[in-house]
C-alpha positions as CSV (number, residue, x, y, z in Angstrom):
1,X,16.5,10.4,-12.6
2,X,13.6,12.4,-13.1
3,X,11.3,9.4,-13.5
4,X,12.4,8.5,-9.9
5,X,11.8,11.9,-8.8
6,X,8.1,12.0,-10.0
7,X,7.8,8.4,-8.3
8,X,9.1,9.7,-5.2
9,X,7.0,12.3,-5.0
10,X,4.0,10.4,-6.0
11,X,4.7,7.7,-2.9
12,X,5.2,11.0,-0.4
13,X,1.3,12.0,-1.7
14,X,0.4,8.4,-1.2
15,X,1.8,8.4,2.1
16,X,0.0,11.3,3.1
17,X,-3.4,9.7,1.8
18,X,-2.5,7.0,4.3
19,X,-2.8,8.9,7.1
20,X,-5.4,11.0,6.0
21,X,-7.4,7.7,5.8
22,X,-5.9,6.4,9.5
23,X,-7.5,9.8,10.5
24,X,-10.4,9.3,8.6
25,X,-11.1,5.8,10.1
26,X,-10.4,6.8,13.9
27,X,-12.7,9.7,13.0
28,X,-15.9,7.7,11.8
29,X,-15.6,5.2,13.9
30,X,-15.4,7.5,17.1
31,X,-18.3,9.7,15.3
32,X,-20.1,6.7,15.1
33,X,-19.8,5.6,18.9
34,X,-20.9,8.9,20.3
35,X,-23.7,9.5,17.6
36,X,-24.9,5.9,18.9
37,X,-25.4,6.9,22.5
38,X,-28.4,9.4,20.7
39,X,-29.1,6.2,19.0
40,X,-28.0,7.8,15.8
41,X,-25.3,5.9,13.7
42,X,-23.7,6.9,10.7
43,X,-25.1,4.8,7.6
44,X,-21.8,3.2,5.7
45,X,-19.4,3.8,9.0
46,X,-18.5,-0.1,8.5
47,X,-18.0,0.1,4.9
48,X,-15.5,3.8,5.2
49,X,-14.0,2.2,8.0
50,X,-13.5,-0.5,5.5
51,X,-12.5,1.1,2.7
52,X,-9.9,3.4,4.5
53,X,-8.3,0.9,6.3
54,X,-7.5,-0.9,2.4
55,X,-6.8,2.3,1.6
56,X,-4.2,3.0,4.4
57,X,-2.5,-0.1,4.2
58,X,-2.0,0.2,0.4
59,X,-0.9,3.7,0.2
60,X,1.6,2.8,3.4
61,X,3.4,0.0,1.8
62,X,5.2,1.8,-1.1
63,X,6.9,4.8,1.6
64,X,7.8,2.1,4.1
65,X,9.7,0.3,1.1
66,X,10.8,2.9,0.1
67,X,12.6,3.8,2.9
68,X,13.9,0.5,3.8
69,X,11.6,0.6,7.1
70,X,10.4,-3.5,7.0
71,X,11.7,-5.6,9.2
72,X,14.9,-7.6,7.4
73,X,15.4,-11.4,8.1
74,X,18.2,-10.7,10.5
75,X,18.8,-14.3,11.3
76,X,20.2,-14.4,7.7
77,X,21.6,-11.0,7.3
78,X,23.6,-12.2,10.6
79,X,25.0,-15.2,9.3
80,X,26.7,-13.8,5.9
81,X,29.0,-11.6,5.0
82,X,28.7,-7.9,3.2
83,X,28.8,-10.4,-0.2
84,X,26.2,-12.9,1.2
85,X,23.7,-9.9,2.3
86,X,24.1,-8.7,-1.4
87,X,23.2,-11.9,-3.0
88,X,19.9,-12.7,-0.2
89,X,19.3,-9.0,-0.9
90,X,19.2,-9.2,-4.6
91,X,17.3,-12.9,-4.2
92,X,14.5,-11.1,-2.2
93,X,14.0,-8.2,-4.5
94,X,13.8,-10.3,-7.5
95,X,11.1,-12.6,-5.5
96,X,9.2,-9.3,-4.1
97,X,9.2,-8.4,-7.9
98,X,7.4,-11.4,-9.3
99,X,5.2,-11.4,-6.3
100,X,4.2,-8.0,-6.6
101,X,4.3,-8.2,-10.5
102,X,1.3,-10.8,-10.1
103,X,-0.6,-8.4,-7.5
104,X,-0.9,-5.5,-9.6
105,X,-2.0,-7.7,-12.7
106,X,-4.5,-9.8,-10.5
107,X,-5.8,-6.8,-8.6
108,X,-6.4,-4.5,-11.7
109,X,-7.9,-7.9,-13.5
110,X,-10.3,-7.8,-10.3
111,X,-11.0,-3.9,-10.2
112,X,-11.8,-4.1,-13.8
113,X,-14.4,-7.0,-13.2
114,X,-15.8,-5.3,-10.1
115,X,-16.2,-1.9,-12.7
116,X,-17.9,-4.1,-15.1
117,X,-20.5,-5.9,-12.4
118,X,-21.2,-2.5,-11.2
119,X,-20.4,-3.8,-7.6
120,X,-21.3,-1.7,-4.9
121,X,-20.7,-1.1,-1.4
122,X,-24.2,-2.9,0.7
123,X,-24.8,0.3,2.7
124,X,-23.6,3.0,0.9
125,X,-23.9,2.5,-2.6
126,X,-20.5,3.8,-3.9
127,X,-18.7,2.0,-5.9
128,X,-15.9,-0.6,-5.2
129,X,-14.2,-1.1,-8.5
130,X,-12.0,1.7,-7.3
131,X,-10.4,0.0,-4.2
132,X,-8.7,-3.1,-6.4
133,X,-7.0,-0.2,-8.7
134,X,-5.6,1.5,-5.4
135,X,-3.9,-1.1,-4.7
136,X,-3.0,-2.4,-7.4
137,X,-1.1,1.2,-8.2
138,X,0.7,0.9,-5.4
139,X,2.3,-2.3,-6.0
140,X,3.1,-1.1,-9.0
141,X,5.0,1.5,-7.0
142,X,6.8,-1.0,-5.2
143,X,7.7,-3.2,-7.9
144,X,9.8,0.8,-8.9
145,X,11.0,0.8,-5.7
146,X,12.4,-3.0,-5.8
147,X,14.2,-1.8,-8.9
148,X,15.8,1.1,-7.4
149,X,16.6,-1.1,-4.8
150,X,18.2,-3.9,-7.6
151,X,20.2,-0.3,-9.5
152,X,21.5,1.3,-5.9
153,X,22.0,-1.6,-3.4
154,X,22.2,-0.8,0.0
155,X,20.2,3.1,-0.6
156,X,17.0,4.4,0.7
157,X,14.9,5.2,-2.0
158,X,13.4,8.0,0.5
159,X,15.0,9.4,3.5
160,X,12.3,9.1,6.3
């Protein structure tokens, strides 16, 4: 249980990063707009904006999992039984599993050529190695999630 616990707390930090970086983006973006009516931009805006918007949707994913807040195929969940939702549940898990499983290997695999090309941003500069290994953590976290989900069927894994 305490493995779970550190996890959940790490999702509710990577939760809070994804709306740091919404904030972030609507913040650059409208810096950018009225710095352009000076005819002054902000050099990178495009690749922050970017960057944060990966960012956001990455560090999103694992808290809305976790607390069950996608969308379920209702046209399926309608036509079964309690039994029937248990066994398409269980179906979907084990398929989000594999699928994310071969995210976070693929995504690291990229990050860790990116780090080794020394790929950078056109504008800015930084390095981009670090945006594959963002998300590749966090579907790591979900693929956690998915097997909370497989121990406690039917259980938020967070309460929102």
């Amino acid at each position: 249980m305490r493995f779970f616990t550190f996890i959940r707390r790490l999702i509710i930090v990577f939760a809070y990063a994804a709306g740091i970086s919404i904030l972030l983006m609507m913040g650059i973006t409208v810096l950018d707009v009225v710095l352009r009516l000076f005819n002054i931009g902000i050099t990178g805006a495009y690749d922050l904006v970017r960057a944060f918007g990966v960012v956001s949707v990455a560090c999103a994913l694992p808290y809305v999992t976790a607390a069950k807040g996608h969308i379920a195929i209702e046209f399926f969940y309608h036509k079964c039984g309690k039994r029937g939702r248990l066994i398409l549940d269980f179906i979907f898990r084990i398929s989000a599993l594999v699928i994310f499983g071969s995210l976070t290997y693929y995504t690291f695999g990229h990050g860790l050529s990116l780090y080794q090309s020394g790929e950078v941003f056109p504008n800015l500069g930084m390095p981009v190695f670090w945006i594959p290994f963002v998300i590749s953590l966090n579907c790591l976290l979900m693929m956690v999630v998915f097997v909370y989900h497989l121990i406690h069927p039917g259980k938020e894994f967070i309460k929102p």
